[in-house]
C-alpha positions in Angstrom: 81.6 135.8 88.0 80.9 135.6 91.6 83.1 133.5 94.2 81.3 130.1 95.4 79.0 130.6 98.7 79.3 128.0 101.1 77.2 127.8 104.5 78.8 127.0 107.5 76.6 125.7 110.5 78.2 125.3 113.7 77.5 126.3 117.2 81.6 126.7 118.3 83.1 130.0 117.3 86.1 128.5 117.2 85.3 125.9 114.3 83.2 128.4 112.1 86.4 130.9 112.2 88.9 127.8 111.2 86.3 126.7 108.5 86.1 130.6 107.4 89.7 131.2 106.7 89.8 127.7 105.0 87.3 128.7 102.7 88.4 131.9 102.4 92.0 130.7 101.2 89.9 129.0 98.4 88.4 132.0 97.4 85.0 130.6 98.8 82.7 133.4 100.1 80.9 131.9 103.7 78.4 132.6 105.6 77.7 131.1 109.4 75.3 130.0 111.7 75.0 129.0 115.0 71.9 126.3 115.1 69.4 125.3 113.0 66.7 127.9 112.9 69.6 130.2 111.9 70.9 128.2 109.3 67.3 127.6 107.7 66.9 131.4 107.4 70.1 131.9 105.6 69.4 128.9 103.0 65.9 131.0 102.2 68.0 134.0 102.0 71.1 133.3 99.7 71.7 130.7 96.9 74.6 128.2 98.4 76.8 126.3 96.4 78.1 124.1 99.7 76.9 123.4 102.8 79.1 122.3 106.3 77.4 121.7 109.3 77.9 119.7 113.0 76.3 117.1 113.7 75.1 118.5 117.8 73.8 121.7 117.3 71.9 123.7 120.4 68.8 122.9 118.6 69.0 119.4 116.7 71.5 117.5 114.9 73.1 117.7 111.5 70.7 114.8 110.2 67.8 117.1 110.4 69.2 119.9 108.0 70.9 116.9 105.7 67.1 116.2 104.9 65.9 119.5 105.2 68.4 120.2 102.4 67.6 117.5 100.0 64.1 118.0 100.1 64.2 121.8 99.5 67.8 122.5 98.2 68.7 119.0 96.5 71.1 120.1 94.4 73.1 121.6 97.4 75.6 119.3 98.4 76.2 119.3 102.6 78.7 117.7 104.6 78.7 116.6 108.1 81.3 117.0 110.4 81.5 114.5 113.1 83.1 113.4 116.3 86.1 111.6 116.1 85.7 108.0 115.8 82.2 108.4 115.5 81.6 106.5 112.4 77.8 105.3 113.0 76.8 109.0 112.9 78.5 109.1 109.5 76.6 106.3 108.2 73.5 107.9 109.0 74.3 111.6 107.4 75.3 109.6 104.8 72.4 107.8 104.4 70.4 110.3 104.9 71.5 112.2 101.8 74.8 114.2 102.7 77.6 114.3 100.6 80.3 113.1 102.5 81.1 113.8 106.4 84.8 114.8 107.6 85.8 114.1 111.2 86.8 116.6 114.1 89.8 117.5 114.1 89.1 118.8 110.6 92.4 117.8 108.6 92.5 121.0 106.5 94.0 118.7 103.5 90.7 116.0 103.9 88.1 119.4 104.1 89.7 121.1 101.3 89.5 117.9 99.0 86.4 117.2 100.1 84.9 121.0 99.4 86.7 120.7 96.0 84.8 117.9 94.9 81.6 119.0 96.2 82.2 122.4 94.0 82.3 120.2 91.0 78.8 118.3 91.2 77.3 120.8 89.4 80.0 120.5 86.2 78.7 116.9 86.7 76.7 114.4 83.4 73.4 114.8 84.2 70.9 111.8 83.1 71.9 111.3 79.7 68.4 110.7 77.6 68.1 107.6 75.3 68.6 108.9 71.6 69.3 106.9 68.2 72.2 106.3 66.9 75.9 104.4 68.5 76.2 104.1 71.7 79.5 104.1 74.0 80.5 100.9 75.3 80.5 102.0 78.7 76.9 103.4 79.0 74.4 100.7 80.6 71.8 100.1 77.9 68.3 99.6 78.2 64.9 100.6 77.2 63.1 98.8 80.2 61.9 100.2 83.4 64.2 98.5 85.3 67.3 99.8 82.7 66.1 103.5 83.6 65.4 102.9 87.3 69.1 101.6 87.6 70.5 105.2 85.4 68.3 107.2 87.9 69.5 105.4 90.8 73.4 106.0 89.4 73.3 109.6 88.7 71.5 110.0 91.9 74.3 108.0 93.3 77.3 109.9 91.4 76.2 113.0 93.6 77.5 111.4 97.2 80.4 110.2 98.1 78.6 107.5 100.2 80.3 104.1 99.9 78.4 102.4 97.4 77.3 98.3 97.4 76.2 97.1 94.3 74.1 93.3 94.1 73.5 91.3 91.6 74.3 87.7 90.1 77.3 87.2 87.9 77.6 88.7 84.6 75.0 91.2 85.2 76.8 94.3 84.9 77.6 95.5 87.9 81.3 96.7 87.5 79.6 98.9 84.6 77.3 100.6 86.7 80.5 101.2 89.1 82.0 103.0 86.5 79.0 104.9 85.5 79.1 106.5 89.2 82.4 107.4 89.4 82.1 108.9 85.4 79.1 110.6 86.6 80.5 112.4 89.7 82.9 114.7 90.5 85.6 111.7 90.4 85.4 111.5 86.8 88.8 113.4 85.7 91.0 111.0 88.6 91.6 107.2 88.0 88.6 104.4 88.9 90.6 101.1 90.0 88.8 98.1 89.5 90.1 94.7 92.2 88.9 91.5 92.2 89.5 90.9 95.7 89.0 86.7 95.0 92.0 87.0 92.6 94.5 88.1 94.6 96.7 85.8 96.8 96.3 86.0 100.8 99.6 86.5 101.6 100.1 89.5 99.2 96.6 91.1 99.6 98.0 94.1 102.4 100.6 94.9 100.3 98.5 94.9 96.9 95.7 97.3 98.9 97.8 99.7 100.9 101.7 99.2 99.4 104.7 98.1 100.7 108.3 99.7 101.8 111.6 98.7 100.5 112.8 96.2 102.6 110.0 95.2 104.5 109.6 91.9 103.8 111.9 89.6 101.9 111.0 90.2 97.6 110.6 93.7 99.0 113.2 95.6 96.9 111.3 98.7 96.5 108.8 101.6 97.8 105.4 100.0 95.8 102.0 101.9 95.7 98.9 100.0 96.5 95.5 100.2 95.1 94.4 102.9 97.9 97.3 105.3 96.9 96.8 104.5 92.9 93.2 105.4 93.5 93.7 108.5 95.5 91.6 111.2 94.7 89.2 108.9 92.4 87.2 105.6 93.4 88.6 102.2 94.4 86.2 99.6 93.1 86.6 96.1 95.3 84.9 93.5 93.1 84.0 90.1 94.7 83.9 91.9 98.3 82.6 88.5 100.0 86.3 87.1 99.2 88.3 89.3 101.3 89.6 87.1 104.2 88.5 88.1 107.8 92.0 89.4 108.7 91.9 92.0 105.6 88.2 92.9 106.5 89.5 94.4 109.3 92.0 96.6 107.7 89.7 97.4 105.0 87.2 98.6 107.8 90.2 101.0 109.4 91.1 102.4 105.9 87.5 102.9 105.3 86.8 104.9 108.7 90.2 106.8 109.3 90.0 107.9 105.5 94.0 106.6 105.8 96.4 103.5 105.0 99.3 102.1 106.8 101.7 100.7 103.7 103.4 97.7 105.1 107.1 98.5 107.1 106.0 102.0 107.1 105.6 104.0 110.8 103.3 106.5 109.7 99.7 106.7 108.5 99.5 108.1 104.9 96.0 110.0 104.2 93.9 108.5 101.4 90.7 110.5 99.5 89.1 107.4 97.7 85.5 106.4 97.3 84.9 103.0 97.3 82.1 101.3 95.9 81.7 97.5 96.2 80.0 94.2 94.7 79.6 90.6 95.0 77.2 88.2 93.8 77.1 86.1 97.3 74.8 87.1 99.7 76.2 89.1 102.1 73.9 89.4 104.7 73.8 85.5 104.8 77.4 85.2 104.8 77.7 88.2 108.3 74.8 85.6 109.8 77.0 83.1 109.7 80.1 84.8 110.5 82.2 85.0 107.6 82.1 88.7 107.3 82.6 91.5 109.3 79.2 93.1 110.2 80.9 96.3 110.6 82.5 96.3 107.7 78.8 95.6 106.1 77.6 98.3 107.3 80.3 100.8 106.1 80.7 99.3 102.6 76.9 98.8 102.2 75.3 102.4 103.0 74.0 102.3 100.1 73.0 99.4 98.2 72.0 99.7 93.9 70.8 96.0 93.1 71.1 95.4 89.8 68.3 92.8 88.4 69.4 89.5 86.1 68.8 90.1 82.2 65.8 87.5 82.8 64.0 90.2 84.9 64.3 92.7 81.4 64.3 91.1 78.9 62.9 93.8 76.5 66.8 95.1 76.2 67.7 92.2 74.4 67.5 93.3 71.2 69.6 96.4 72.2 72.4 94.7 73.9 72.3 92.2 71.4 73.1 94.9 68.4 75.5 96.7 71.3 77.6 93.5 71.4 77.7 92.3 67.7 78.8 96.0 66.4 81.6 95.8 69.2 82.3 92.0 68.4 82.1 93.2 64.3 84.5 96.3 64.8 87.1 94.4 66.9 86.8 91.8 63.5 87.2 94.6 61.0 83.8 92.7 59.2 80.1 94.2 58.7 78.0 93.9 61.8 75.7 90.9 61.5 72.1 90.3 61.9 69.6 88.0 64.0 66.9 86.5 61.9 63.3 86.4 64.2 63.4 82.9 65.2 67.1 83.4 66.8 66.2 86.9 68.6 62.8 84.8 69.9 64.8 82.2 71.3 67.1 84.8 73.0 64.2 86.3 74.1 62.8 83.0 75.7 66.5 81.8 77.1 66.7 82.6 81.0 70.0 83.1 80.6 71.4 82.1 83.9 74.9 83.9 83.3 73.2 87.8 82.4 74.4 89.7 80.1 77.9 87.9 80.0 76.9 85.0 78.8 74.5 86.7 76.1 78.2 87.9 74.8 79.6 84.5 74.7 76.2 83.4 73.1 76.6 86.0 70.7 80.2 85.3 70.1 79.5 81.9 68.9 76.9 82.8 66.8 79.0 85.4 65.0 81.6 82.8 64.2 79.1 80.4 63.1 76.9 82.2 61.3 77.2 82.5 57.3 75.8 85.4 54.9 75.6 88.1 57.9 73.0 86.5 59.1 72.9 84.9 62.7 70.1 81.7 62.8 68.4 79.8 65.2 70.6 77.1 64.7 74.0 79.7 65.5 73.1 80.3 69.0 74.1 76.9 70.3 71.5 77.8 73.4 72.8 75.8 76.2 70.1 72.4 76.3 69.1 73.1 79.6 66.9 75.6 78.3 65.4 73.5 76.2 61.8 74.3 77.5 62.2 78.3 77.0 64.1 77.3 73.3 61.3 77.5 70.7 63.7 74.7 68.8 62.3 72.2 71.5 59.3 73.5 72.6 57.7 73.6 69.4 56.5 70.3 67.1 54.6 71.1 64.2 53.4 69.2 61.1 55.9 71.6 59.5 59.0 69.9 61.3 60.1 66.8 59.9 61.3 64.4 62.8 64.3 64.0 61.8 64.8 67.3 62.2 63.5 67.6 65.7 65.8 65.1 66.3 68.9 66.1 65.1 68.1 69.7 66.9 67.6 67.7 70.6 70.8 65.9 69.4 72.5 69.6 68.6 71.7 70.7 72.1 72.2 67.4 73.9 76.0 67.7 72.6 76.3 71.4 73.3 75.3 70.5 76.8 77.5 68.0 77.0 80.8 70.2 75.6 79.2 73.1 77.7 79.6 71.1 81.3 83.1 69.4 80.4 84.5 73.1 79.1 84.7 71.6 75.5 86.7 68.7 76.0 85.3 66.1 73.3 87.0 62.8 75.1 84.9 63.8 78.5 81.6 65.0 76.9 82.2 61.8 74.3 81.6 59.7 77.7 79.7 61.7 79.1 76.6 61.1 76.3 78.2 57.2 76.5 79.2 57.3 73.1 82.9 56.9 71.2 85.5 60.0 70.8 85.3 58.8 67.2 81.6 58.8 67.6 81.0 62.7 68.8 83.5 63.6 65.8 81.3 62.0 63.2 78.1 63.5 64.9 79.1 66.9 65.2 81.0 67.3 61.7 77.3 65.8 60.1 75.5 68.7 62.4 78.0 71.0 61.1 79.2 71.9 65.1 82.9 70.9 64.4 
C-alpha cells in the first residue's frame, strides 16, 4: 500500500523544505513546485491525495489552482497558506473551494491536524441514496427536490472545513443538517457541540465559550473547559448566532481568525482545531444594516451559507416525516406505530405550518394521544384555527355535512386557537372566547378535547 502523495506549491525554498520534512515525519510522500505552470504539470502527472499551496506565487495566486483543482481534481482536497493576519484572503480560498487555509508562520501542530483531516475525506459517507425500509433519526428525510438539493449541498459541504451558515425559520431543521456535515466529514469520530448562544447568560458567556481558570473570578473554584476546548478537534455548532452580544462577537471573531482561545485569568493563548458552523432564524444581513452585528464577524461565520426552505415550500415529505415521527413517538411509547386516515394526512398536507417540521411533531404528538384504534383522524390533529382556510374541515360545506357538525368543528378549532395563544390555560382562553371557566369545561368535555 503506497504512502499518501501530497503536492506542495510554493515559490520559497525555505517553506517547501519545512512543509517536506513535516510531511515526511507523517510518512506522506511530496512532491514540490515553484508556481503554477509547474504545479499544473505535476497534478497531470501523479495522482495526489493533498494539495498545499501559497497564496502569491511568481505566476498567479493560490485562488487560481483552488479552482483549477475543483474543476479537474474535485476530489483533491487543497489548502491555502496565507499571510498572517490576512483573513479576507482566507475567505476567498475558502470560498472558492479549498479545504481549509493555515496561516504563515505554519504552526506545525495546526498543518499536521489540518493534513490529517484532509487525508480522511476520502474514508468519508458519500450521498447516502433513498432506499425502503427504517430510517435513522438523524438523517434529513425527504423525497422532494428541495430535500435532495439540501443532502447534495451537505455532503458537498462535509468536504471543507469552511465555516458554515445555515438559514432558515424556526423548527425547520437546521441543527440536523449541522450534524449531517460534521457526520459526513472527516470530523465524524471527534465530538459536535451544539450552543444556543440566546440561552446562555451575558455575564457567563466568555467563560461558557472559551473556559475559565481557578480563581479568576469569584465562583471560580476550578480550571473549567469551554465549548471551544470541549469541541477541539470536531465542530462547534453556535445555534441562535444573532443573540450573541456585541462584546462576545468580537471575541468570537478573534477565536474564529487566530484559530485560538484565551480561557479567562489565563496569560497564554491556547490553540483550538474546531469547525464551526452556525444558524439563526433572524435575518442577519438586516440585523449588520442596522448595527447589531459585527459585519466582520458575518463574513467569517457566513462563507458559506446552506438555506434550508420551510416545510410549506415541500410539502410532498409530509407523509415521510409524518411516519418518521410517529414510529419514533410509538417506540419511545413501547405501543404499535399508528396510522393517518386520508382526510387527516390532506389536511396536513394543506396546513402551512408556520412552525416547520417542529410543530408537525407537536401536531403529531397530539394526535397520537388522542387518537383511538391506531388510527389518527381528522378530528386528532387539533390544526391550529388560523389555518382554517387551508383545513379541509372549514373549507369544505357539503350537503353531506350536517350543520351542526360544521359547527361544532369551527367551535373545535375556535377553542384550540384560543388554548393555543394562552399556552393552554383554560381561565385565560375561557375569557378570551368571552365565555365562563365553567363554560369552556362543559364545551370541551361535549367535543371530547378535555
Amino acid at each position: 500500500m503506497r504512502n499518501p502523495l501530497a503536492l506542495i506549491v510554493d515559490d520559497e525554498p525555505d517553506i517547501r523544505e519545512l512543509l517536506e520534512i513535516t510531511l515526511g515525519r507523517m510518512n506522506i510522500d511530496s512532491r514540490a513546485a515553484e508556481d503554477l505552470h509547474a504545479a499544473r504539470r505535476l497534478l497531470a502527472a501523479e495522482q495526489f491525495d493533498l494539495c498545499l499551496t501559497d497564496m502569491r506565487l511568481p505566476d498567479g495566486n493560490g485562488i487560481e489552482l483552488v479552482e483549477t483543482i475543483g474543476q479537474h481534481y474535485p476530489e483533491l482536497p487543497v489548502a491555502v497558506i496565507t499571510a498572517h493576519g490576512n483573513m479576507d484572503s482566507a475567505v476567498q480560498a475558502l470560498k472558492a473551494g479549498a479545504f481549509d487555509f493555515v496561516s504563515k508562520p505554519v504552526d506545525l501542530g495546526v498543518l499536521r491536524n489540518l493534513v490529517s483531516a484532509a487525508l480522511k475525506l476520502e474514508k468519508c459517507a458519500p450521498v447516502e441514496p433513498r432506499q425502503p425500509g427504517p430510517k435513522k433519526q438523524s438523517e434529513l428525510l425527504g423525497k422532494s427536490h428541495a430535500a435532495e438539493q439540501i443532502r447534495r449541498m451537505i455532503h458537498k459541504l462535509a468536504r471543507s472545513q469552511a465555516p458554515v451558515f445555515i438559514s432558515g425559520e424556526s423548527g425547520t431543521g437546521k441543527e440536523l443538517a449541522a450534524r449531517q456535515i460534521h457526520q459526513q466529514g472527516p470530523r465524524a469520530d471527534r465530538d459536535f457541540i451544539a450552543v444556543n448562544c440566546g440561552a446562555i447568560p451575558q455575564e457567563l458567556m466568555e467563560s461558557e465559550f472559551f473556559g475559565h481558570m481557578r480563581g479568576s473570578f469569584t465562583g471560580a473554584i476550578s480550571d473549567k473547559q469551554g465549548l471551544f476546548q470541549a469541541a477541539d478537534g470536531g465542530t462547534l455548532f453556535l445555534d441562535e448566532v444573532a443573540d450573541l452580544p456585541l462584546n462576545m462577537q468580537v471575541k468570537l471573531l478573534r477565536a474564529i481568525q487566530e484559530k485560538s482561545i484565551r480561557p479567562v485569568g489565563a496569560q497564554k493563548e491556547l490553540p483550538v482545531d474546531v469547525r464551526i458552523t452556525s444558524a439563526t432564524h433572524k435575518d442577519l444581513t438586516a440585523l449588520v444594516e442596522r448595527g447589531e452585528f459585527r459585519q466582520d464577524l458575518f463574513y467569517r461565520v457566513n462563507v458559506i451559507e446552506l438555506a434550508i426552505p420551510p416545510l410549506r415550500e415541500r410539502k410532498d415529505d409530509i407523509p415521510l416525516l409524518a411516519d418518521m415521527i410517529l414510529g419514533r413517538i410509538a417506540a419511545h411509547a413501547g405501543t404499535n406505530k399508528p396510522q393517518i386516515d386520508e382526510d387527516a394526512l390532506q389536511a396536513l398536507h394543506k396546513y402551512s405550518f408556520p412552525g416547520n417540521v417542529r410543530e408537525l411533531e407537536n401536531i403529531l404528538e397530539r394526535a397520537v394521544a388522542l387518537c383511538e384504534e391506531e388510527t389518527i383522524t381528522l378530528g386528532d390533529l387539533l390544526i391550529p384555527a388560523g389555518a382554517a382556510l387551508e383545513n379541509p374541515a372549514v373549507s369544505r360545506i357539503s350537503a353531506d355535512l350536517p350543520l351542526d357538525e360544521h359547527l361544532e368543528q369551527v367551535e373545535r378549532e375556535l377553542i384550540t386557537k384560543a388554548l393555543e395563544e394562552t399556552h393552554w390555560n383554560k381561565t385565560a382562553a375561557a375569557k378570551r372566547l368571552g365565555i365562563s371557566f365553567r363554560a369552556l369545561r362543559y364545551k370541551l368535555d361535549k367535543l371530547g378535547m378535555e
